[in-house]
N, C-alpha and C positions, 0 to 999 in steps of 0.2 A: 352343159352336160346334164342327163339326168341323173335327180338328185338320188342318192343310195342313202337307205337305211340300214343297220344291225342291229339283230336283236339277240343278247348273248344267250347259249344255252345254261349247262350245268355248269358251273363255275369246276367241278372237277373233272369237266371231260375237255373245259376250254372253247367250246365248239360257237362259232360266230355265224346264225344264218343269216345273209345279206340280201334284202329283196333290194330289186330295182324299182321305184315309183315311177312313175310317170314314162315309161319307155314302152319302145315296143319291146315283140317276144323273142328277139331278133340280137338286142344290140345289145353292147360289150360294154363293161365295166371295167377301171382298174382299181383293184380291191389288194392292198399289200404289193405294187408293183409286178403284178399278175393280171392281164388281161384277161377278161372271164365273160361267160355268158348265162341267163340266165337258165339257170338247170344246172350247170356244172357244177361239179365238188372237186375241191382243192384241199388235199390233205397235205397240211406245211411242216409236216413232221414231228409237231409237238405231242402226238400220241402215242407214237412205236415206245415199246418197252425200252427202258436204259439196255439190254442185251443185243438188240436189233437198231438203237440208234447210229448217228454219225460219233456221237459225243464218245461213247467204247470204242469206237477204233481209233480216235486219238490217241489216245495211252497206249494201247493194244499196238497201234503203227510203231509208237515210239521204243519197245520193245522189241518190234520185229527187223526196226532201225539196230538197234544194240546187237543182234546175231546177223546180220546183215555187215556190219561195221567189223566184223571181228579181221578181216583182213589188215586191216590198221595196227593190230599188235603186230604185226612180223618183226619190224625194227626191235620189238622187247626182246625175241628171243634167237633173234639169229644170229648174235656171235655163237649162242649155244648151238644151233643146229652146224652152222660152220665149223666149230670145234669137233662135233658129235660125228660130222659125215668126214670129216679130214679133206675140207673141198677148198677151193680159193675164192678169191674175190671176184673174179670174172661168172663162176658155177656157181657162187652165191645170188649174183642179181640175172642169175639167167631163171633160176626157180623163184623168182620176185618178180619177172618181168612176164614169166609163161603162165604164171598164177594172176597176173593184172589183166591178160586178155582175154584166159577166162573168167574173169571177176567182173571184166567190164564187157563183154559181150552177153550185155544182154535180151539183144532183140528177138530172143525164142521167149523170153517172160514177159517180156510188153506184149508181144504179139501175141500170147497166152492169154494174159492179164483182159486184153479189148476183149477175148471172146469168152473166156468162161470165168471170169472176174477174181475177186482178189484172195478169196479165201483158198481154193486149190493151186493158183501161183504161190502163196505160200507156201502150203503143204509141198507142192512139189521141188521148193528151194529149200526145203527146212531139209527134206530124204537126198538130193542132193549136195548140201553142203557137210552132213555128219557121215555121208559114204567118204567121201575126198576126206574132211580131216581123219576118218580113221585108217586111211591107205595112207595117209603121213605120218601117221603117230606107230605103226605095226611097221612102216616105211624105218625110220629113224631106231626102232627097239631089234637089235640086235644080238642074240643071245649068243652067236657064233662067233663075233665080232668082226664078221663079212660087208665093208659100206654096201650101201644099197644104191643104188643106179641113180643120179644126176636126174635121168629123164624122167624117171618112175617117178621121183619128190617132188619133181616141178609137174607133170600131171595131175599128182595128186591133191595139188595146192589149186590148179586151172580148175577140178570139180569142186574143191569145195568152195573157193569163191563164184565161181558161176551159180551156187546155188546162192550165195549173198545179193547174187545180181538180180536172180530171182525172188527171193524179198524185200531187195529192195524196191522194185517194182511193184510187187503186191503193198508193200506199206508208203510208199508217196504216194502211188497212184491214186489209189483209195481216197485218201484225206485230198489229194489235189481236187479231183472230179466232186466230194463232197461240199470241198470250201472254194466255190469257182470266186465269191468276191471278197476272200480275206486268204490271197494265196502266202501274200509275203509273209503275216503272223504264223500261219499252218507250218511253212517249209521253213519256215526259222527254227520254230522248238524240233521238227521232224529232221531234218540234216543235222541241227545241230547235236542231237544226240548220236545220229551216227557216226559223227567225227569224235566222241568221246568215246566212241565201243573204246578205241585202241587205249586209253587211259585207264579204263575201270578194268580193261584186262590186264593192262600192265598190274595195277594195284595189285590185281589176285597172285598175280607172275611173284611180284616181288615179296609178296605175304606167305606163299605158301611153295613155291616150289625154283626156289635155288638154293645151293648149299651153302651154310653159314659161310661167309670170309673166303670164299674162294676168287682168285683171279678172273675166272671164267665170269664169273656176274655179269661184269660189266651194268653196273648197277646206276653208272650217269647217263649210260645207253637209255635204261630204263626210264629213267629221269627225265632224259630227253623226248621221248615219246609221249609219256605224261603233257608234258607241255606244251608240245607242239598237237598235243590233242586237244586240249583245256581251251588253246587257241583258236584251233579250227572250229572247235563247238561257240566261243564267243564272236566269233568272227561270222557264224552263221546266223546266230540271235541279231546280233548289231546290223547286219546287212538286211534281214531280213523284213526288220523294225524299222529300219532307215528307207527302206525302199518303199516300204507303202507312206512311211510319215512324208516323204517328197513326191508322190506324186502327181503329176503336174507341175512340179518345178525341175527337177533331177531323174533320168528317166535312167531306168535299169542295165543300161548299153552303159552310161556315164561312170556309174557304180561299179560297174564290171571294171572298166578302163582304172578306175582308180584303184581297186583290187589286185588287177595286174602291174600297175608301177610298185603298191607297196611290197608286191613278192619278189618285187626285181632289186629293191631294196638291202632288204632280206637277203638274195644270195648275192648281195656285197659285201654283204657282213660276212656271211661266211666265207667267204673266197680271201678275204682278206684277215680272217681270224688267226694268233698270234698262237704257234706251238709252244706250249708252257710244259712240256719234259716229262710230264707225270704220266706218259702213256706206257704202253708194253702189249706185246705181241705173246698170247700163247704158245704153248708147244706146238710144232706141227706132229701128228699122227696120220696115218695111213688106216688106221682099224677105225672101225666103227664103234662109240660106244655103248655100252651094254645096258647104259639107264637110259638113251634115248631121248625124246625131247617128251617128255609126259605131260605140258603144259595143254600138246595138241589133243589129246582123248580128254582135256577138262571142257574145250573147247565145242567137241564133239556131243561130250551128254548137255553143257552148258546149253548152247543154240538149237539142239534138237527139246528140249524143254520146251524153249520160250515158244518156238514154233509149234510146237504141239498143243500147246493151249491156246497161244493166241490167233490161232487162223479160225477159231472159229466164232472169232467177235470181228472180223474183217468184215464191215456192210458197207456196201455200196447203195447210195441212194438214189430213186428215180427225182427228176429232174427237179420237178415241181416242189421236191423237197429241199433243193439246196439254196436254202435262202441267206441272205447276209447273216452274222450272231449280230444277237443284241449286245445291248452296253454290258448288261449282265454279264452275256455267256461270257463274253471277252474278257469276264472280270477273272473266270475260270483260267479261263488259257493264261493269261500273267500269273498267274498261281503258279502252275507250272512255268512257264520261264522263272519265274523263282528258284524254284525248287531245283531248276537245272546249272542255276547261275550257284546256289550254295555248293552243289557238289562237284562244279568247276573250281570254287575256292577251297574248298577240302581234297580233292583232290591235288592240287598243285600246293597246297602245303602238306601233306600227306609225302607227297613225293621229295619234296627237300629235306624233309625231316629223316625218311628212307636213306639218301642221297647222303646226310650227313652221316647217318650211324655207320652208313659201308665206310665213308672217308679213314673214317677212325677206327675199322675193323669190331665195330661191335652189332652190327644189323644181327647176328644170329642170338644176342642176348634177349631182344626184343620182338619176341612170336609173340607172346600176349598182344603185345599194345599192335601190330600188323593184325591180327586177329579181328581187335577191336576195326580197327579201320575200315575192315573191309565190314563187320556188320553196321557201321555208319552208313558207307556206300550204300550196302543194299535197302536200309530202311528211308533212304533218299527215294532211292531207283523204286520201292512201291509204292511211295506216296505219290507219284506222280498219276496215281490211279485216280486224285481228288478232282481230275479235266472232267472227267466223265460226270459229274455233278454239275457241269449246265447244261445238261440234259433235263433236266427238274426246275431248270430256269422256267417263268409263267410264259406259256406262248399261247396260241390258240390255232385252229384251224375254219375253213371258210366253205359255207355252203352260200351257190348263188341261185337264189328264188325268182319265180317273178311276182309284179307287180301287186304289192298288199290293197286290199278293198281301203275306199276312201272311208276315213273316221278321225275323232276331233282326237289330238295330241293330248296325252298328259306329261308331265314334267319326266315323266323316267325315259318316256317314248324318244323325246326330243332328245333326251342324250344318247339314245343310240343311234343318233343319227350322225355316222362317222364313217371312216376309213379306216382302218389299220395301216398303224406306219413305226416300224422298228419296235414290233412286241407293245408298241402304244396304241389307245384310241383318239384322234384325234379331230375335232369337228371337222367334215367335209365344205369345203369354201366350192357349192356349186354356179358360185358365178365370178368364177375364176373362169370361164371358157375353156375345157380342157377337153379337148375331143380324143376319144382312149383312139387308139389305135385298133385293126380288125383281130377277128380270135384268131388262136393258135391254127386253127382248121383253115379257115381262110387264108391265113399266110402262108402254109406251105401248098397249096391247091395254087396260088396266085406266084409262089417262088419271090414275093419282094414284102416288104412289111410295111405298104403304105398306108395313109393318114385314112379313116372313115371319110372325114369332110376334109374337101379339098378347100376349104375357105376355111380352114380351123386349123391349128397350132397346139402342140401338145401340151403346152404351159409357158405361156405367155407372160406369168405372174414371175415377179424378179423375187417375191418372197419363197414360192413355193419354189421357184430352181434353186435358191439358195439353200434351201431346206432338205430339197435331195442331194444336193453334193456334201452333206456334213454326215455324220457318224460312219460314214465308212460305206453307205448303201445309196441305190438307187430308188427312188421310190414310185418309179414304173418304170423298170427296164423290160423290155420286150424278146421273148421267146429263146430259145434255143441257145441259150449257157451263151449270150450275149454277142451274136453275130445279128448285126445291125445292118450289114454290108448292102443287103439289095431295098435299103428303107428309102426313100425318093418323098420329097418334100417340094415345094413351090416357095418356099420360108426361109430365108436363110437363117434366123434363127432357130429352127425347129432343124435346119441339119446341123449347127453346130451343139443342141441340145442333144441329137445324137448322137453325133461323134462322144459329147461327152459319156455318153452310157456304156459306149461299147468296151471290151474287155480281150478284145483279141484284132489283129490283122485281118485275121482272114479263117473262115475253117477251114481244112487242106486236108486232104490225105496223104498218105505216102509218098504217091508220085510226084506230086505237089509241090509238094513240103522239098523233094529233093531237086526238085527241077530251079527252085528257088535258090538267088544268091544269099537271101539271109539264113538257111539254113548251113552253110557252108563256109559262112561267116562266123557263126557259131559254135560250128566244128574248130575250124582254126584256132579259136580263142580258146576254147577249153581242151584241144591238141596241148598247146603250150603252158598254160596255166598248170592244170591238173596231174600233164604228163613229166612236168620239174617237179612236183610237188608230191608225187609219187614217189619220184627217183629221191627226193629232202625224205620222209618219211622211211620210204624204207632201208634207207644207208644209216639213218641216225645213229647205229649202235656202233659204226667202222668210223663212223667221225668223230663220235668221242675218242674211238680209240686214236683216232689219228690227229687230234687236236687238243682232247683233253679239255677240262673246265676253263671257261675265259667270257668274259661280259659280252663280246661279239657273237660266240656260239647260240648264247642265251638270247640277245635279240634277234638275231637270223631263224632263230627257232619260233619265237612270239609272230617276229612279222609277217612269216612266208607262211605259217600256221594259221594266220588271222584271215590274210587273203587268201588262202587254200578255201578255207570255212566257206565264204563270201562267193566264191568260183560255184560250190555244190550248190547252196539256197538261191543266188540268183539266176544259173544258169536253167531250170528247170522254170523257172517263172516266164526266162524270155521266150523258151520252146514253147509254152502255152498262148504268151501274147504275140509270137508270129503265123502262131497256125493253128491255134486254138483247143479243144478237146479232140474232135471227131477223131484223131489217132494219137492222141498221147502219148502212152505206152508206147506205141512203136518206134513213135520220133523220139522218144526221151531215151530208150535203149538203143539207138543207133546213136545220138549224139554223145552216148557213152562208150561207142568204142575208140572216143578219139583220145581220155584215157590212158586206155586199151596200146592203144599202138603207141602213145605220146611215150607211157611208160616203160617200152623197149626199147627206143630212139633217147631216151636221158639215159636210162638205166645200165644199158648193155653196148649202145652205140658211144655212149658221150663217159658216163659218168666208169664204170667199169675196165674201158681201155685206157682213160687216164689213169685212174687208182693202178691198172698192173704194170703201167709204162713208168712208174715212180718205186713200186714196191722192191724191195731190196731181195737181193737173189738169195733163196732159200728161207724167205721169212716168212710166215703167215698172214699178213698184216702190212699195209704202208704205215708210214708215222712221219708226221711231216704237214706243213701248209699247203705244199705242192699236189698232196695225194688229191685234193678236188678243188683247188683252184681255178683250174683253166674251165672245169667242169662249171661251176657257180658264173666266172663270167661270162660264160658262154650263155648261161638259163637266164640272166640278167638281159643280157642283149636281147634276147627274143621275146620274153618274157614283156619286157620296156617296150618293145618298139612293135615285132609284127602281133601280137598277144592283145596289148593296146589298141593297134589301129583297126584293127579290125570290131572291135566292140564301138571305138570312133566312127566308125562307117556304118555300122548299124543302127547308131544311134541320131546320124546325121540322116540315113535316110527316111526314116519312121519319123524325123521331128514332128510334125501335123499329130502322128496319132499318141505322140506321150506330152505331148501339147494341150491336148483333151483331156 
């Protein structure tokens, strides 16, 4: 290979120009796992201002994840809204299940998102979801004390989570397409804070707006929410963490399958949890009441906030910039999983301690210390601003020259004679035989991304492959956010050096993507997973009432919580490594409305017609082991068995590429 020089510029601009020696004016170089030619400029992103970086929309995503997430409180306050509209348990999960499919029908914001990117899918989910919550909060405020219409409440809930749908599309998206080779760290801290929305709003629920010591609370509802939130956000970090630490050993189909049996778990516990006495059913009423549910208008100014400031740190970056992080920047992102893991443990002792004071009729003594909690929370929730500082991590960017005039070396000269490799310099080994592969231009003119020399081998050196499969990066992956697919070798080691680069199945669009049985494989798995785990989540407040406190309730809540978590962070990983970027957005918001439907088929089909086929005639309320019994075994079977085998089958037929 011809040998390459650099020669660094300003040490504060970072700037690395690389001539080529000895080549022609013609041939490519790989310079930071970037094919290059000479003349080209490769700007790797280490110049854009911290406001325009990838590193501000970290945080900035994870915030837009937090109003995005606020569907998750429902279970906090819907005995209240139950009690407030004088409805039943069937009209209860029917405005939980109408507000799921527009929460989860998001393929108008993916398909948004691909064309005019992520800062106005934002903006137009933020005006979206604060219209819906304030048709539910003017919905529910009653000054006549006329209930308000079933259907109206449950529309009004389908807008304002459909605008959740649409930020949550603008804030993964964004960070997926920025971080294509460190997805599992990205969508671990980024799901995992949207599974806590519903805990940090519980928090505010229980700090600030229910009446001291009143029956209505339902204050272990709350509790339970909390928990089963605190869960889903660990359960999205652990998976997330877990899936890129394996692999090559443990491939993300496997991980799912294990997710799915531990949910199936989970509702054995609850199906088999022990009524312990301490329950009670409200008054029933027929009027509407006149204080309404006011938690939803905090809701409304709350996530029209976030969304109004933060869509306009949403960047999206072109290609060339989305390069692996260094050890550095990564040191950033664990910062944050930090920071998110402290206010998952304050959080759930926050909540028991809550939990304890109602037992004992004294939670309304204690608004100070509820007060304090919540300014805890929120000076967690800003510090999570500190990601956005490895952005200022040392990187540099790459100008390629050609060929420098012959002249004798000095000692500074000889050290710049390197490559960059992970924010390093590190000496260039040119007789290692490493023949780059053709430029970008060439490959897409050609449609395949074959070898320059058909008698050369991309790195034949067992040191230097070794060296690219450590820290997380490839140290010459080839073109187009890592579709390898049409790359043709005469080498068998040089195709299995490929496969190992690659990062997806296949790029696909649409049609594609749906003409595919892994896509539908897909669907299936998180049909059943998400759509129990939904119908878990939003009953939580009717199951305490109907179960009351008991060590069963509390692990059915942890485990089905855990793998909930684990379902969000890697099911978006596997839409990316079956089909890759070119439609993301759209395939990730179709694979979301399975959800969508799963959530009316547990909710309204399964979970709903048991609860009123057990409720006692003229009560508000079932009370009893019976009220979701048959419901849990039922979400266990399917859950266990077709939930499972279908991430088994996906997993068995990609072996070869998670093999790589």
């Amino acid at each position: 290979m011809a040998e390459v020089s650099a020669s660094l510029g300003s040490s504060q601009g970072g700037t690395a120009v690389v001539h080529n020696n000895n080549a022609t004016s013609d041939e490519s170089v790989i310079v930071r796992g970037v094919c290059v030619t000479p003349g080209d400029y490769h700007d790797f992103g280490s110049k854009l201002s911290w406001s325009k970086s990838r590193w501000i929309s970290l945080p900035v995503g994870l915030y837009i994840e937090l109003a995005a997430g606020s569907a998750y409180a429902f279970g906090v306050y819907s005995s209240q809204l139950k009690h407030t509209l004088g409805i039943n348990q069937t009209q209860l999960n029917l405005i939980s299940s109408v507000g799921n499919i527009g929460g989860y029908f998001g393929v108008p914001g993916g398909v948004f998102f691909d064309s005019y990117g992520p800062k106005w899918t934002a903006i137009i989910g933020g005006t979206i979801q604060v219209i819906g919550y304030l048709m539910a909060y003017f919905a529910t405020f009653s000054s006549n004390g006329v209930p308000s219409s079933v259907a109206f409440i449950a529309i009004s809930f389908a807008i304002a989570w459909h605008g959740g749908a649409w930020l949550d599309a603008g804030g993964v998206s964004v960070n997926v397409v920025n971080f294509p080779h460190n997805r599992g760290m990205i969508l671990g801290v980024l799901k995992s804070f949207f599974g806590l929305s519903g805990s940090i709003f519980a928090q505010v629920y229980l700090s600030f707006y229910i009446k001291p010591d009143a029956k209505s609370n339902n204050v272990l509802g709350a509790t339970l929410v909390v928990i089963f939130g605190v869960a889903n956000c660990l359960g999205r970090i652990f998976s997330g963490a877990v899936s890129d630490k394996l692999k090559g050993r443990v491939s993300r189909p496997i991980l799912y399958a294990a997710a799915m049996i531990l949910f199936s778990l989970g509702c054995i516990s609850f199906a088999f949890a022990p009524a312990n006495g301490d329950n009670f059913c409200p008054e029933k009423t027929s009027r509407a009441s006149e204080d309404g549910v006011p938690v939803l208008l905090f809701f409304a100014i709350a996530c029209g906030s976030i969304v109004s400031i933060g869509a306009n740190f949403l960047n999206l970056l072109p290609s060339s910039m989305r390069r692996p992080t260094t050890r550095g920047q990564v040191h950033w992102v664990q910062v944050g999983y930090l920071i998110v893991g402290l206010l998952c443990v304050m959080l759930a002792v926050t909540g028991g301690i809550q939990n304890k004071w109602e037992s004992k009729g004294r939670l309304g003594e204690h608004r100070v210390e509820l007060a304090v909690f919540v300014v805890l929370s929120a000076i967690l929730i800003l510090s999570l601003m500190t990601m956005s500082l490895a952005h200022f991590v040392s990187d540099s960017s790459i100008t390629i020259l050609g060929p420098l005039p012959p002249h004798d070396e000095d000692e500074e000269e000889k050290k710049d004679k390197m490559v960059i490799s992970e924010g390093k310099y590190a000496p260039l080994q040119s007789e290692s035989g490493m023949t780059p592969p053709p430029t970008p231009k060439e490959s897409k003119a050609q449609g395949t991304h074959e070898n320059a020399d058909d008698g050369g081998s991309l790195n034949p050196s067992g040191e230097s492959r070794q060296r690219r499969n450590t820290a997380g990066t490839d140290e010459m992956s080839i073109l187009a956010d890592g579709d390898y697919s049409g790359f043709e070798s005469p080498s068998n080691e040089h195709e299995e050096m490929v496969a190992a680069m690659r990062v997806s199945v296949r790029e696909a669009s649409v049609w594609e993507a749906l003409k595919s049985p892994d896509f539908h494989l897909i669907w299936i798995a998180q049909f059943c997973g998400t759509g129990a785990g939904l119908m878990t989540l939003n009953n939580l407040g009717q199951i305490s009432t109907a179960l009351g406190s008991s060590f069963a309730i509390y692990f059915g809540c942890v485990s089905c919580g855990l793998a909930y978590g684990a379902f969000w962070c890697l099911n978006p990983c596997l839409v990316m490594e079956m089909f890759g970027s070119r439609s993301f957005g759209s395939l990730y918001s179709l694979i979301n409305l399975a959800p969508a439907v799963g959530s009316s088929v547990f909710s309204v089909g399964l979970a709903a017609s048991v609860y009123s086929t057990h409720e006692a005639e003229g009560a508000t309320c079932c009370l009893g082991q019976s009220c979701y019994q048959v419901t849990y075994i039922t979400s266990a079977v399917l859950t266990g068995t077709l939930g499972a085998g279908c991430s088994m089958l996906l997993a068995y037929r990609h072996r070869g590429f998670y093999e790589n």
